[in-house]
ZADO-1210 file (C-alpha; in nm, 4 decimals, padded with zeros to 6 digits):
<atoms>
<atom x="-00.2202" y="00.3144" z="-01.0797" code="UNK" pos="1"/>
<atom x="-00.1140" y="00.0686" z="-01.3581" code="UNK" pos="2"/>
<atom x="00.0721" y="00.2880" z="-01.5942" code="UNK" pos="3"/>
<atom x="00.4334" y="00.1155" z="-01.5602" code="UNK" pos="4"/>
<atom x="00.2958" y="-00.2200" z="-01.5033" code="UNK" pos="5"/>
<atom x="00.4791" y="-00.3826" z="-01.7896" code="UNK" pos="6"/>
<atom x="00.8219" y="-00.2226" z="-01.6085" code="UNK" pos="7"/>
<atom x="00.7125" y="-00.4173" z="-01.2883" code="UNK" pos="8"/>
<atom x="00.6159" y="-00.7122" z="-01.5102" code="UNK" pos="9"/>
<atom x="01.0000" y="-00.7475" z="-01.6206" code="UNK" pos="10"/>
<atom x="01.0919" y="-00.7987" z="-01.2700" code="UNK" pos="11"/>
<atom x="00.9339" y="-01.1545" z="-01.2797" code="UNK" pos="12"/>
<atom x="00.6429" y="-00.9634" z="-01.0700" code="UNK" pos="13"/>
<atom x="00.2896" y="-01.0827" z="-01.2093" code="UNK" pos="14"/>
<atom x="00.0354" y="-00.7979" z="-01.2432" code="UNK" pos="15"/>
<atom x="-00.2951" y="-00.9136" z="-01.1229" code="UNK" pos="16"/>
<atom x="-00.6217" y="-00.6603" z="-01.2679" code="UNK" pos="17"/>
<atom x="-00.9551" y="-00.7123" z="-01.0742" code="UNK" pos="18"/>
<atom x="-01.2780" y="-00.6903" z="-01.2347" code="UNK" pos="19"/>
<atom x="-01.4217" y="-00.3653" z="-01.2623" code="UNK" pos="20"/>
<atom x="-01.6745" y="-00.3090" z="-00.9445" code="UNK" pos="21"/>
<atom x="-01.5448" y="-00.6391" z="-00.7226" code="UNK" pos="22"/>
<atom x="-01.3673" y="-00.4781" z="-00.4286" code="UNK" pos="23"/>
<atom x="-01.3566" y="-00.8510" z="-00.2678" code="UNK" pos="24"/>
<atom x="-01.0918" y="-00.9310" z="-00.5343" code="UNK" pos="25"/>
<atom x="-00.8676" y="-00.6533" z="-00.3697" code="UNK" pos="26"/>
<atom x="-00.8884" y="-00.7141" z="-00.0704" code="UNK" pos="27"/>
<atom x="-00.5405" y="-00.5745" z="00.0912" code="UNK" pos="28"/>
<atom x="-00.5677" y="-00.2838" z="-00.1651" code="UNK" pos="29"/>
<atom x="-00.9083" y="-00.2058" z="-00.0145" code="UNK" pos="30"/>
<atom x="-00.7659" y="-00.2394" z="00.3332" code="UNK" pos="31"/>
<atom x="-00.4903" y="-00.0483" z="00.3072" code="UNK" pos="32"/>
<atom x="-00.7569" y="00.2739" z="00.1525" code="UNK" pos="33"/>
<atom x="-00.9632" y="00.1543" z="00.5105" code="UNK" pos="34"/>
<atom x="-00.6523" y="00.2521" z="00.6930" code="UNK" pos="35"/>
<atom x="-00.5864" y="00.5711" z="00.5032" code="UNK" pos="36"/>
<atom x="-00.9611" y="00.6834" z="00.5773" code="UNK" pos="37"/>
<atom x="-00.8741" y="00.6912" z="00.9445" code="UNK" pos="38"/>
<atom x="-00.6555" y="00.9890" z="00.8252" code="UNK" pos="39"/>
<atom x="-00.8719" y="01.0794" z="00.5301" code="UNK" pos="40"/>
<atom x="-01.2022" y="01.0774" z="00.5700" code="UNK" pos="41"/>
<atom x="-01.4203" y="00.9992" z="00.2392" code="UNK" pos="42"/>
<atom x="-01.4840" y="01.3667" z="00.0695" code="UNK" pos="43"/>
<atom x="-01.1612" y="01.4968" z="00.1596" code="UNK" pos="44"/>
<atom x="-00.9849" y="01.6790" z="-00.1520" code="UNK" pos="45"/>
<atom x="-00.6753" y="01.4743" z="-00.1478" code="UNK" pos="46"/>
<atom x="-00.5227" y="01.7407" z="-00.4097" code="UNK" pos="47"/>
<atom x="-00.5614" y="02.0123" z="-00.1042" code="UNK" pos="48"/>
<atom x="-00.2600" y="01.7473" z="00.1051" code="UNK" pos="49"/>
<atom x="00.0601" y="01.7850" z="00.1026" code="UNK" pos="50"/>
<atom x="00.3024" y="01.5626" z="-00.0146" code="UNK" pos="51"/>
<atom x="00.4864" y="01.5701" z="00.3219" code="UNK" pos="52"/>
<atom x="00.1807" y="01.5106" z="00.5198" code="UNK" pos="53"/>
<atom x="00.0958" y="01.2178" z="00.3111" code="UNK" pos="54"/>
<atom x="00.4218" y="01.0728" z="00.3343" code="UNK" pos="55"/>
<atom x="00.3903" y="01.1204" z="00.7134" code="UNK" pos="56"/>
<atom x="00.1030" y="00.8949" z="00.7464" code="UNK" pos="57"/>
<atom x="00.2461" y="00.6613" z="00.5401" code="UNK" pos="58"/>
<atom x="00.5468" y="00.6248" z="00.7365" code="UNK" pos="59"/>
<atom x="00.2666" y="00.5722" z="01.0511" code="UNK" pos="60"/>
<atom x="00.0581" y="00.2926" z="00.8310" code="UNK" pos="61"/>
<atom x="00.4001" y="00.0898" z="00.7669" code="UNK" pos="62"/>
<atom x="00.5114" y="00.0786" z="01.0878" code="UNK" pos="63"/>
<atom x="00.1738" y="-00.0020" z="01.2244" code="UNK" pos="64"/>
<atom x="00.2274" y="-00.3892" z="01.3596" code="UNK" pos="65"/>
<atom x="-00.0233" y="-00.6296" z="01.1291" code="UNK" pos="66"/>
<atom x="-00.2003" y="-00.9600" z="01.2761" code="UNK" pos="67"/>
<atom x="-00.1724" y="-01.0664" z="00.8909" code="UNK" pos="68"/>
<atom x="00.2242" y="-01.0020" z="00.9182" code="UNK" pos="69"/>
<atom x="00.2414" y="-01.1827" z="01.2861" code="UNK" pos="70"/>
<atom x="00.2765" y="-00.8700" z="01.4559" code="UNK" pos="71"/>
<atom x="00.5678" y="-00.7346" z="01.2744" code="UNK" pos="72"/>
<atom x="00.4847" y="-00.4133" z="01.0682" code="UNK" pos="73"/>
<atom x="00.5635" y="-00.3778" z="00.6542" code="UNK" pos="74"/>
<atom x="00.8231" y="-00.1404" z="00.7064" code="UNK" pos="75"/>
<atom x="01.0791" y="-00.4003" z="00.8649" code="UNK" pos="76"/>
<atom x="00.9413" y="-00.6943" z="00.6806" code="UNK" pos="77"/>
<atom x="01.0410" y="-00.4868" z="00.3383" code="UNK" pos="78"/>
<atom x="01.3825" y="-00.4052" z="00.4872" code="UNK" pos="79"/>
<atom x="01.4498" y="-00.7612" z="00.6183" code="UNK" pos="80"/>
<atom x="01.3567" y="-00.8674" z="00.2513" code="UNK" pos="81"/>
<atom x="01.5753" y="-00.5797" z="00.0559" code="UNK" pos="82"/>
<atom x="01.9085" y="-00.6979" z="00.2735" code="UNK" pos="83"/>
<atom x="01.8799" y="-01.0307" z="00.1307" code="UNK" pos="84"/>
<atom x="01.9471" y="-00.8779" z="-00.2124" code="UNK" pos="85"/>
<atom x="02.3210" y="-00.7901" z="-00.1130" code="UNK" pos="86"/>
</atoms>
């Protein structure tokens, strides 16, 4: 999941690496897989789904409204934020 983090780093973007075995320093990461279990239970091949049923429920989890985001979900937050770069 960090293969191209020095191309992220060159966007000003600092990479942040957790310890190995201390979910609590992840904590949205470890959320976010929470919120994908509802889909995919634990034990489920994930090589066995599809690309467009996995990009289906991600379109579901980012325009689920967050109490963390004040109701608003990530998908309009992220577009609100990518038409201030006109």
């Amino acid at each position: 999941e960090f293969a191209c983090y020095k191309e992220v780093e060159k966007l000003n973007i600092k990479v942040y690496f957790a310890d190995a075995y201390a979910a609590w320093q992840r904590g949205s990461n470890e959320n976010s897989n929470g919120l994908l279990r509802e889909y995919y239970p634990k034990k489920t091949d994930l090589g066995q789904i599809s690309n467009d049923d996995l990009i289906e429920k991600l379109i579901l989890l980012n325009n689920r409204p967050r109490k963390c985001l004040n109701w608003d979900n990530p998908f309009n937050l992220f577009l609100k934020e990518v038409s201030h770069l006109d």
